[in-house]
N, C-alpha and C positions, 0 to 999 in steps of 0.2 A: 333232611340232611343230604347235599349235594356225595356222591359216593366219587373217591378219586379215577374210577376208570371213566367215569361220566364226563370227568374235567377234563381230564387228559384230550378224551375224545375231540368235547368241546373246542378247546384249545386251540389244538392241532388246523383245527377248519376256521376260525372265526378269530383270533388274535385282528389287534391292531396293524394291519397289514401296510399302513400310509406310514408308519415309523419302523425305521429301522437303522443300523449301525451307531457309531459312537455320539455322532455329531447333528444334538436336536437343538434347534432354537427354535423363537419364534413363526419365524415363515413355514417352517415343519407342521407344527400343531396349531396354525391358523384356520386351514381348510376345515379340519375337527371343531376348535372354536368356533367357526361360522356356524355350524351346524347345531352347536350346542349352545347357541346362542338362540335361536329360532326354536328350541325346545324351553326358553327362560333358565337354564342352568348357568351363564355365564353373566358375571358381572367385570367390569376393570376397576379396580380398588387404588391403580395408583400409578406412577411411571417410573421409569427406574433412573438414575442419575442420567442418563444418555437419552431420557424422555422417553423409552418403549414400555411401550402398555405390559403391566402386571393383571394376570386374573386372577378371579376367583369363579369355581367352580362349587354349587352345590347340589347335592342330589340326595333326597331321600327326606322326608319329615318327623324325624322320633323323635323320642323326647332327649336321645343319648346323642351328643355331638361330640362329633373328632375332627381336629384338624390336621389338616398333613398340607405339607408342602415339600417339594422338588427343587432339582438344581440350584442351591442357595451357594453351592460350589457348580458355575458352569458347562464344568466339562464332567460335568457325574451325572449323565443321564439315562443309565439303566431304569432308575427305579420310575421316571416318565416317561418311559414306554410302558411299565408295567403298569401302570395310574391308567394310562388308554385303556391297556388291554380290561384293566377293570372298571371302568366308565361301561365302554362295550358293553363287557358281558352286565350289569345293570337295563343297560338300555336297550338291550335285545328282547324280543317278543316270542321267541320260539322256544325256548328253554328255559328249563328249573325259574317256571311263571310263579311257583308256590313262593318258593326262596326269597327271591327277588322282594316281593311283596312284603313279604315279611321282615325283609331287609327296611324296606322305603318307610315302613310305620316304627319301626325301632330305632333306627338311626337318622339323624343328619350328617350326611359328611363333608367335609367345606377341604377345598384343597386347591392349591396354588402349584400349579404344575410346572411352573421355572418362576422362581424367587430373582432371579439375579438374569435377567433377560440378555444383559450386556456380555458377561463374562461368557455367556453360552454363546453367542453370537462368534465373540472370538475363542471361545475353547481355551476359557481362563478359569482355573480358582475364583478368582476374585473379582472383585468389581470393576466398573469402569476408574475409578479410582486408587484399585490394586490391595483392597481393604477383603479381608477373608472374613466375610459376614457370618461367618461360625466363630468369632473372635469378638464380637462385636454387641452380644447383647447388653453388658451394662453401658458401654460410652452410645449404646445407636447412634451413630456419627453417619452412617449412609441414611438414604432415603428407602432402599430395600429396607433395613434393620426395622425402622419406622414403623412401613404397612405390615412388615410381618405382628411387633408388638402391637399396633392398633389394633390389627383382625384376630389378634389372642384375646386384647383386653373387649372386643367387641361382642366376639364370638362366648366368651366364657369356656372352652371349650373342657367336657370330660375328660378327653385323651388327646394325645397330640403324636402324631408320626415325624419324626423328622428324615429327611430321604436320602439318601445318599450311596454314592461307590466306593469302593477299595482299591488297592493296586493287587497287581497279581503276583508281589511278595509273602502276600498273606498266606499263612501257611495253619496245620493245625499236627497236633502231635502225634497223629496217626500217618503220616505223610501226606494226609490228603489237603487240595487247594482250601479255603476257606470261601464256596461259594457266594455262600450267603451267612455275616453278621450281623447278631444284633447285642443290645445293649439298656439294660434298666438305667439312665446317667444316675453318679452321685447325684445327691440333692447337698452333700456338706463336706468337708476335706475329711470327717472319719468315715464315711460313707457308709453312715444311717439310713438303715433299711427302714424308712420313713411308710408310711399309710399308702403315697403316692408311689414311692419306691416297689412296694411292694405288689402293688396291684399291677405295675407296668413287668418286673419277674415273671408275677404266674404265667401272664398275657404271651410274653416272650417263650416259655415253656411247653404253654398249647401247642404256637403255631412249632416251635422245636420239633414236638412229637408226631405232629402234621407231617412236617417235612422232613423226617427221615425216613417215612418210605416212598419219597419222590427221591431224594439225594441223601442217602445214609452217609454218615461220617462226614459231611461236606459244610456240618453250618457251624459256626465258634460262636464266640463271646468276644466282644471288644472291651479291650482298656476302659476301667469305672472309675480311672484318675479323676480327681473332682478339678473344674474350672468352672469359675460363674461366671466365665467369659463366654462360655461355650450357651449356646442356645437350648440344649435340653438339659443342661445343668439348670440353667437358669428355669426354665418352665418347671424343672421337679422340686428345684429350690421354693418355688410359691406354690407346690402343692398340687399340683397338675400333674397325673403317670403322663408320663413321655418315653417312647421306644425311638430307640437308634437304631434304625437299616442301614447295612452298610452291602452292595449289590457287590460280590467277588467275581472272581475265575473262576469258571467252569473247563474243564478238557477241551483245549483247540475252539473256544468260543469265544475268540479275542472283540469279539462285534457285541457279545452280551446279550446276545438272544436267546440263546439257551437259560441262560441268569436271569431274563428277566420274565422268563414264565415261571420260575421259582419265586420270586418276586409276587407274582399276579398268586398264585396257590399262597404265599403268604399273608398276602391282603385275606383271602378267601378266611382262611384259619384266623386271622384275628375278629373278623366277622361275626364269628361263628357258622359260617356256609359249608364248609370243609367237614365230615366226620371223622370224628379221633377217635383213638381206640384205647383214650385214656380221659376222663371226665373232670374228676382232682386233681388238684397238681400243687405243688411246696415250693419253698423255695430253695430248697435243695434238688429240685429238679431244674431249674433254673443255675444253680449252680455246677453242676454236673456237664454241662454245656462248656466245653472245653475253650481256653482263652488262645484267642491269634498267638503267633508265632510270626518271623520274619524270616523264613527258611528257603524260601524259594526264591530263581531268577527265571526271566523267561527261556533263555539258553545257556547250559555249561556245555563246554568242551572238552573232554575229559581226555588227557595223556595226551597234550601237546606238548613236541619238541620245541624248546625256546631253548637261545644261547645255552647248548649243553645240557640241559634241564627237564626234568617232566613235568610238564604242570598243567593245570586247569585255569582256562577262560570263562568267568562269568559275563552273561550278557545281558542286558536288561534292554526294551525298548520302552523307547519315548514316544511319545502321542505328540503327532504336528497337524497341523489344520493344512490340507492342500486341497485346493477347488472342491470346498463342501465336503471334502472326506477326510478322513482318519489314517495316516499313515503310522505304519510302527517304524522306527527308524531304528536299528541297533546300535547298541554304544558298551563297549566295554569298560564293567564296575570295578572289577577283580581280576588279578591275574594273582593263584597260590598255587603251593605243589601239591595238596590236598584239598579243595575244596569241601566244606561241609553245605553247603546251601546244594537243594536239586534243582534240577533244570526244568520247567513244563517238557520240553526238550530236551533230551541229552545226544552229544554225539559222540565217539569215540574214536578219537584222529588217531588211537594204535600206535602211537611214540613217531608219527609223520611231523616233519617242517608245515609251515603255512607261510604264504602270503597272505596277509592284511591290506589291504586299500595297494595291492602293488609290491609290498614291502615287507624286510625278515621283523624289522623293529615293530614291537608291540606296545602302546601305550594306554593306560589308564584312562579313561573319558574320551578314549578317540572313538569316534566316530565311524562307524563303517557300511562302506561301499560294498566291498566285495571280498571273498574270501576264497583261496585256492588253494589247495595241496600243491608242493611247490615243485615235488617232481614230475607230479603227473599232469601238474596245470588245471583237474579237475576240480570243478566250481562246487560250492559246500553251499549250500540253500539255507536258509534259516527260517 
């Protein structure tokens, strides 16, 4: 059993160094496929409405097989970086040689490291046809929907990961971000802790107690609303554990790299590679695992002077694609005289005027440019 000062170490030096920030597509993780293609781990299982090649990647021969797949939402690509960083660390020669091995003869793991190739491509939800293929498993109407069901019905698989990001609204009731969620899905609208249901709990539980002494206070639970629309509804519905990743905010780590070595330690812990310091686990330890909240923006402003008024600016940014990068663009959600939501950011304008984009006027969904103290003209940085 890998010890966490060991990983950490690890880590730090040997991470997937060729990915990094918000915006991974195809051409990103090609040079990797090339290479993992020449070791026989990649196959193309299929293309995606706009024709780009979908892979599959497997690595290891056990007799226990899991599938996972990534970005089946475009623009949520924490959790494939953290799929690299755990390929890597697999395919590496120098370390935890024991582990490893014993990984390759227990396991098969098959995984599809961008489901929805297009929508990544333009840092979309959806598909090239604007269809949220998390919406999508009973009609399968797309052609992603298709190979993913094919390579479930093909594979039989034990377990199933499904990958995915949060926004950085996500909040948990200690005030802390919600790093990193996960989620047993319903399998039925009373949300029957089914055989399947339950086995995907513990699993979640483990890697729980794993990861809070890398990020204590920092992991929740997501919403177990049932939809057999939703794709791990549906896999738990037919009897298959299936776990929800959902890759959060970290402190000042709007790029997710900090997130997605949490990520890479959670892969580790559902392994079993990771040692815990707790062996059994209920599912009332799984329950204990505190549910999201919507409590955070990414900037408030606290004690702005508006027309005669005290009040706080909520800000939140948006994700826009500009020449292969990720910009945050700020847009004001809220304007109250008491905000309840916190800021990752907070400022305190001290009952000061503002300029907005130039101007005293402040509106709702505008957009901003720039922001100044209006006596002193000095610029507010966000």
């Amino acid at each position: 059993m890998i010890l966490n000062s060991q990983i950490t170490n690890w880590y730090s030096k040997h991470f997937e160094t060729r990915l990094s920030g918000r915006h991974i597509c195809l051409k990103h993780i090609n040079p990797i496929l090339f290479e993992y293609k020449k070791l026989g781990l990649v196959e193309v299982i299929g293309n995606s409405e706009k024709g780009e090649k979908i892979h599959l990647i497997k690595i290891g021969n056990g007799p226990k097989k899991v599938l996972a797949w990534s970005q089946m939402h475009g623009n949520e690509s924490t959790t494939t970086k953290a799929i690299f960083d755990f390929l890597k660390f697999l395919l590496q020669k120098d370390h935890f040689n024991n582990e490893i091995e014993i990984f390759k003869k227990e396991w098969s793991f098959f995984i599809i490291p961008i489901l929805n190739p297009d929508g990544a491509e333009l840092y979309t939800r959806e598909n090239a046809n604007l269809i949220d293929l998390n919406r999508d498993a009973q009609n399968a109407s797309q052609v992603e929907s298709l190979i993913l069901l094919d390579v479930f019905n093909s594979i039989n698989p034990d377990f199933c990961l499904n990958l995915h990001d949060q926004r950085t609204i996500y909040s948990l009731p200690n005030g802390q971000p919600a790093t990193i969620s996960f989620l047993a899905p319903s399998a039925d609208a009373k949300r029957t802790v089914t055989s399947a249901r339950r086995i995907a709990m513990l699993t979640i539980a483990r890697m729980n107690n794993i990861l809070q002494s890398f990020i204590p206070g920092k992991i929740g639970r997501y919403d177990d609303s049932f939809n057999i629309n939703c794709v791990g509804d549906s896999f738990q519905a037919n009897g298959v554990p299936t776990i929800l990743f959902e890759a959060g905010h970290f402190p000042n780590d709007y790029q997710r790299e900090k997130t997605r070595e949490y990520v890479f330690y959670a892969f580790l812990g559902f392994f079993k590679l990771l040692e815990s310091n707790k062996e059994l686990f209920t599912i009332k330890d799984y329950l204990i695992i505190p549910e999201n909240e919507k409590n955070f923006n990414d900037v408030v402003l606290r004690n702005v002077s508006l027309n005669d008024e005290i009040v706080d600016i909520n800000i939140q940014f948006e994700e826009k694609l500009l020449n292969d990068s990720i910009i945050l663009v700020p847009r004001i959600e809220d304007i109250s005289k008491k905000s309840k939501k916190t800021g990752h950011k907070e400022i305190d304008i001290e009952r000061n005027e503002l300029l907005i984009n130039s101007h005293e006027n402040v509106f709702v969904n505008e957009e901003i440019a720039t922001i100044f103290f209006k006596k002193s003209k000095k610029a507010i940085i966000l």
